[in-house]
C-alpha positions in Angstrom: -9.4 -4.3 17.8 -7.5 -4.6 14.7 -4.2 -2.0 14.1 -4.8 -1.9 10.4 -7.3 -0.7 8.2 -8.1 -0.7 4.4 -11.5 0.8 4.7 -11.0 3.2 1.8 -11.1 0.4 -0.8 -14.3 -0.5 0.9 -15.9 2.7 0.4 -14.9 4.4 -2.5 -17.1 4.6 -5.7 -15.8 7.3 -7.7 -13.2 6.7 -11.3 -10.3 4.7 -10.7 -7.8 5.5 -13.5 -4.3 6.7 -13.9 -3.1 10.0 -15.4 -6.0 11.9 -15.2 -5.3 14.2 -12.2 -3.9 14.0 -9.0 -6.8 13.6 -7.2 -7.7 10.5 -9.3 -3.8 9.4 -9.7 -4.4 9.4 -5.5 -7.4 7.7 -5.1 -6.1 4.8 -8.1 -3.0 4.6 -6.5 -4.5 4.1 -2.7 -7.2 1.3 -4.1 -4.7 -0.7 -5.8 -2.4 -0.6 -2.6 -5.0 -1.8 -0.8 -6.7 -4.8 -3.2 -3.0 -5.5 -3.9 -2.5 -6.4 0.2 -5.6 -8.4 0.8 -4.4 -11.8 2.5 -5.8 -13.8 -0.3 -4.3 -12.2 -2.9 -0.8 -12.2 -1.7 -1.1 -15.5 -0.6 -1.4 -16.4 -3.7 1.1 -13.7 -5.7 4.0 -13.9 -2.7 3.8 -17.5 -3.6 4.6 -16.7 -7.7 7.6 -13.8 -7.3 11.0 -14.2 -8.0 12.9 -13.6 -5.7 13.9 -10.3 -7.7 10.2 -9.6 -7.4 10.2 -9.2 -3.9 13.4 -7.3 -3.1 11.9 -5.2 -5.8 8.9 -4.0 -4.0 10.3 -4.6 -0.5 12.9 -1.7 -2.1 10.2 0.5 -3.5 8.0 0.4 -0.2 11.1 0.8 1.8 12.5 3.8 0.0 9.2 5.5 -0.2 8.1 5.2 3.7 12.0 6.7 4.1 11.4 9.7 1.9 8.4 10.2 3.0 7.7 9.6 7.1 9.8 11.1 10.0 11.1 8.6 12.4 7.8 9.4 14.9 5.5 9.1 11.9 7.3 5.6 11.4 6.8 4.2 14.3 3.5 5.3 15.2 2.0 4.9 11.5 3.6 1.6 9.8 4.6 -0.2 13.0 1.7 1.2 14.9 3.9 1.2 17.9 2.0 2.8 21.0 
């Protein structure tokens, strides 16, 4: 069985659109992350970012799953350690 998921993407039908509400901001924000990982994609974007590019969001990703997760909810959420 696969550890990951991006069923939300899948499923959703309601506005996608930014600066409406945070509800919408939420739900925009969640299906771009999701499109945005799709193997295809980034085997095609990875392959076109600077170097600057990546350290870029490698920073952004990194400094929000910091602010945001404890250590438990790190392992057990992002590494989907047992």
């Amino acid at each position: 069985m696969a550890k990951h998921s991006h069923l939300f993407v899948e499923d959703f039908d309601g506005f996608l659109g930014y600066g409406m509400d945070r509800k919408t901001d939420e739900n925009t924000v969640q299906v771009y992350l999701q499109k945005f990982s799709d193997d295809d994609l980034m085997n095609t974007v990875l392959q076109r970012m600077s170097d600057d590019d990546l350290a870029e969001v490698f920073g952004v990703l990194s400094k929000m799953l910091k602010k945001h997760l404890t250590e438990p909810e790190y392992h057990r959420l992002f590494l989907k350690e047992d």
